[in-house]
N, C-alpha and C positions, 0 to 999 in steps of 0.2 A: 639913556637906552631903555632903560624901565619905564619911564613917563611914555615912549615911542610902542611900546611891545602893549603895554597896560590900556592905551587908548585906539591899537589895534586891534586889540582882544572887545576893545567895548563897539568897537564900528562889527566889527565880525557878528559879534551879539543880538546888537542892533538890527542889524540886517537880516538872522534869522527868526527873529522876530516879529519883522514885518513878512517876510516871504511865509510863516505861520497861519493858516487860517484855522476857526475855528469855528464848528456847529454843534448847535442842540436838536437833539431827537425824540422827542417825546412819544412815551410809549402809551398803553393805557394797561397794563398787566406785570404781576408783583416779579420782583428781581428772579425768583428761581423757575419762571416758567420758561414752558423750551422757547416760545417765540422770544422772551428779553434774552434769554441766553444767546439763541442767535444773532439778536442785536448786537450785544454786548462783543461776541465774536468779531461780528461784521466790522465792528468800528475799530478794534485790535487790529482787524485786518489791513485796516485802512490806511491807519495809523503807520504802520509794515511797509505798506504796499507804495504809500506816499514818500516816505523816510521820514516823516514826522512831522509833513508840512504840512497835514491835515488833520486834525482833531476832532474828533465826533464824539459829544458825552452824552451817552444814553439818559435819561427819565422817567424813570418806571413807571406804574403803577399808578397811572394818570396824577403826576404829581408836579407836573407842569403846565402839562393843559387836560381837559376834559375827554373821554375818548370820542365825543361828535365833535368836539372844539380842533381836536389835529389837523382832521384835510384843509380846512379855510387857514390854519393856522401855519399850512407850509406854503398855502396858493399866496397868501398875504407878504410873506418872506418873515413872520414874525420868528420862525422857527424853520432853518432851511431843509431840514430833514423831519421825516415823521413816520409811524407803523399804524396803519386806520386797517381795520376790517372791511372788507367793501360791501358787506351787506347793509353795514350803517347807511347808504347815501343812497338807496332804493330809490327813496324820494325824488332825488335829483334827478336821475338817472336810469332808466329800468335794469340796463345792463347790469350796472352794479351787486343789484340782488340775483344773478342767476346764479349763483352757486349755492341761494340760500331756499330753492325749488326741493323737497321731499321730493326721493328717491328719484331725481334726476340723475344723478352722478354719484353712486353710493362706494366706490371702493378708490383707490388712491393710481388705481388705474387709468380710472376712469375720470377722478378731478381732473388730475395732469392734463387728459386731453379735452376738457373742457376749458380748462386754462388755457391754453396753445391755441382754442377756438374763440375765446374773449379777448385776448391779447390784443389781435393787431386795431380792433377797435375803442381797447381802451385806450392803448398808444395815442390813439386821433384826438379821445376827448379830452384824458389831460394834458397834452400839450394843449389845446383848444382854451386852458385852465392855468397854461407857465409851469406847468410838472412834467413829470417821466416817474414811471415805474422803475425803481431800482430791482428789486426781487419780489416774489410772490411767494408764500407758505402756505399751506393747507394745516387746517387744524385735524385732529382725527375725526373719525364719523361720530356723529352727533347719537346722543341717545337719549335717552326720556326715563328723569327723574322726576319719581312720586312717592308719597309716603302711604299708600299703602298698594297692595297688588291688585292690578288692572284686565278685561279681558277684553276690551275696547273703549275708544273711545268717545263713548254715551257716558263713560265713570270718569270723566272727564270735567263734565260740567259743573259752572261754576266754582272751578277751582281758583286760585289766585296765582295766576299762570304769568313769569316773567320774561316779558317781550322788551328785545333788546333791539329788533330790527324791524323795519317795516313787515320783512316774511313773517318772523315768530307773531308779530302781531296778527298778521293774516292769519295763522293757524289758529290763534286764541278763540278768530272770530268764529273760524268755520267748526271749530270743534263743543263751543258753548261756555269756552272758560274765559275767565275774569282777567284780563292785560294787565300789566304792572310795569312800565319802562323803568328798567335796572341796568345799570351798565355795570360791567365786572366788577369794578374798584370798589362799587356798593355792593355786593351780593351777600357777602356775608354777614353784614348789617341788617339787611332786608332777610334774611333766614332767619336769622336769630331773634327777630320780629315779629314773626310769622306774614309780613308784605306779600312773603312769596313763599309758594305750598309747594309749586313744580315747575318746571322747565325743559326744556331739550339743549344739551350743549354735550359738549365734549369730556370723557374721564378726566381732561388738563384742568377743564373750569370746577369740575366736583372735587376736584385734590384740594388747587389752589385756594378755593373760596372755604374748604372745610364743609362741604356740604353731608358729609355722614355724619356729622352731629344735627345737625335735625332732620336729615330726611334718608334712610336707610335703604331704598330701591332703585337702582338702574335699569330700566330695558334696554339692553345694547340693540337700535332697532337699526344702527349705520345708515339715517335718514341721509346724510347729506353730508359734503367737507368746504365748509365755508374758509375762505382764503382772507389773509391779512396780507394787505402790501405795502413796502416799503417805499414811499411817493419822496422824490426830490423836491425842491424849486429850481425850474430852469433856469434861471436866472444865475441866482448860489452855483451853480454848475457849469453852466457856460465860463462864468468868473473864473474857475481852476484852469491853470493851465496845461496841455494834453497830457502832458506825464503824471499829473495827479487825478485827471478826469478816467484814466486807462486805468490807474489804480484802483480806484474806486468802483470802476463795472469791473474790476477783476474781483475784486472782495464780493461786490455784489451775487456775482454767476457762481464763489463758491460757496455764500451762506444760504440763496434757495437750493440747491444740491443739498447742502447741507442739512437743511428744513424739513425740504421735503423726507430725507432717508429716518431724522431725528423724530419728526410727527409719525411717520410708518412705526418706528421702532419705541416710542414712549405709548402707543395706543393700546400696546399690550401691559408695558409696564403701570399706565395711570389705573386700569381695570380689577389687575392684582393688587394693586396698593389701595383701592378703595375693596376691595375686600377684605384685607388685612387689619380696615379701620371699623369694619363691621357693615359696610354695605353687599345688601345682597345685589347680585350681577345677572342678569334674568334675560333670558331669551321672548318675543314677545310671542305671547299666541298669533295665529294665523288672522284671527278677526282684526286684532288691532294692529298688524302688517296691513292688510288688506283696507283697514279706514285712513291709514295714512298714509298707502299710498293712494287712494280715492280724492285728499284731500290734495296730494302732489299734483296729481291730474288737474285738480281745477285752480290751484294755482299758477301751474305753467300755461293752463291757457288764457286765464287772465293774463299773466306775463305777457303770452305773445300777443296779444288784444293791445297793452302799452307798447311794446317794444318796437312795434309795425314790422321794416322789411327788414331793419338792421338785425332785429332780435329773431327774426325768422332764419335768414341766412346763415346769422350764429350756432343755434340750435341744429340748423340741418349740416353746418359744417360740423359741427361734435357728432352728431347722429350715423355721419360718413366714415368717421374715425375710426 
């Protein structure tokens, strides 16, 4: 009766074993930032939401793959989940970079319905690619770290300016400073080097990288709220059967809810905390508003020059909003 119970217990075992599946999601930003935490959530959720049939282990801090190496690296099935920025793939794509346009979209108002207005076209491209967007986040508005006090951007020039995306690179060009492709996971490397003198990014990325040990000035100028999304492989997905694929956009729909209300509510919190480490938090003059948005202007029409009718449409659907 014990050999019969013991070798039932191991067929039982067995069996949840296999009906088990299990993914990796590589992130490219360090375990305590709110995008991993979200992650880290999302997969909890999943976890919950599936009953245990699905597993998803996060990977912080591009410690799996590279943060330009993720999107090929979930299109590929090497990694069936991933979190990429989408201003990274400009290149590929023009659409990609519109969220990373100065002063297009400056409040969290206003991302959201530029997102709702990129959406159904990204939908097309990466399925077109074997992916789906799982969630979208917004990072807070971007603002412009420099080490010493600025009144435009002519005090700009040749600075050692780190461009992370095709846009940051375009601003470098148009404003006279010197590019430096840095991706997060390097930045504080690259500061404490002196590679990189200034940037524009978010309170999240000045926290996390430590940037108030070498560079003491913030302009909060809320240029912009670049979006990270969390990309499937179709493939990996179609695989789950409905009850775990349901679970799974359920966790989904509540970590960008989630995202989005946690990026609103950390924008204030990262601000304080880089004061607190001794950064100063500075409103910009009127001049250097005024040069960047001048340089917004000409990069969204370059934009729509690349994007032709798709990226016209887009823009004038956000513009109706």
């Amino acid at each position: 009766m014990r050999v019969a119970i013991s070798l039932l217990a191991a067929v039982i075992a067995a069996g949840a074993a296999q009906a088990q599946t299990k993914w990796d999601m590589p992130t490219a930003y360090p375990p305590a930032n709110f995008h991993t935490e979200i992650a880290v959530q999302f997969a909890a959720d999943v976890d919950k939401n599936t009953g245990g049939k699905l597993k998803i282990t996060v990977h912080s801090n591009a410690s799996l793959f590279k943060a330009p190496e993720i999107k090929r690296a979930v299109q590929n099935g090497q990694a069936q989940i991933g979190e990429v920025l989408l201003v990274n793939f400009e290149n590929e794509w023009p659409v990609y970079g519109l969220d990373g346009i100065p002063f297009l979209a400056t409040s969290f108002k206003d991302a959201q319905r530029l997102s709702a207005a990129q959406k159904p076209a990204l939908d097309k491209k990466l399925a077109e690619g074997g992916m789906m967007v799982l969630y979208m986040v917004a990072w807070p508005p971007q603002g412009l770290y420099v080490k010493k006090e600025i009144a435009s951007v002519a005090d700009m020039r040749r600075v050692k300016w780190r461009a992370y995306s095709p846009s940051t690179a375009k601003i470098a060009e148009l404003i006279g400073a010197q590019p430096v492709t840095i991706q997060a996971a390097e930045l504080p490397q690259a500061l404490a080097t002196g590679a990189v003198e200034s940037y524009m990014s978010s309170g999240a990325t000045g926290y996390d990288s430590k940037t108030y040990e070498h560079i003491k000035i913030w302009y909060d100028t809320q240029a912009w709220l670049p979006k990270n999304a969390v990309l499937v492989n179709k493939r990996a997905f179609d695989a789950l059967d409905k009850a775990t694929q349901d679970g799974v956009l359920k966790a989904a729909r509540d970590a960008e809810v989630r995202g989005w209300k946690v990026s609103d509510e950390k924008n204030e919190w990262y601000k304080k905390a880089l004061a607190e480490k001794g950064m100063k938090i500075l409103k910009p003059s009127p001049k250097l508003v005024t040069d960047f948005r001048q340089v917004g202007t000409i990069m969204l029409e370059d934009w729509l020059k690349k994007a032709g009718p798709e990226g016209k449409a887009i823009v004038d659907a956000y513009n109706k909003k």
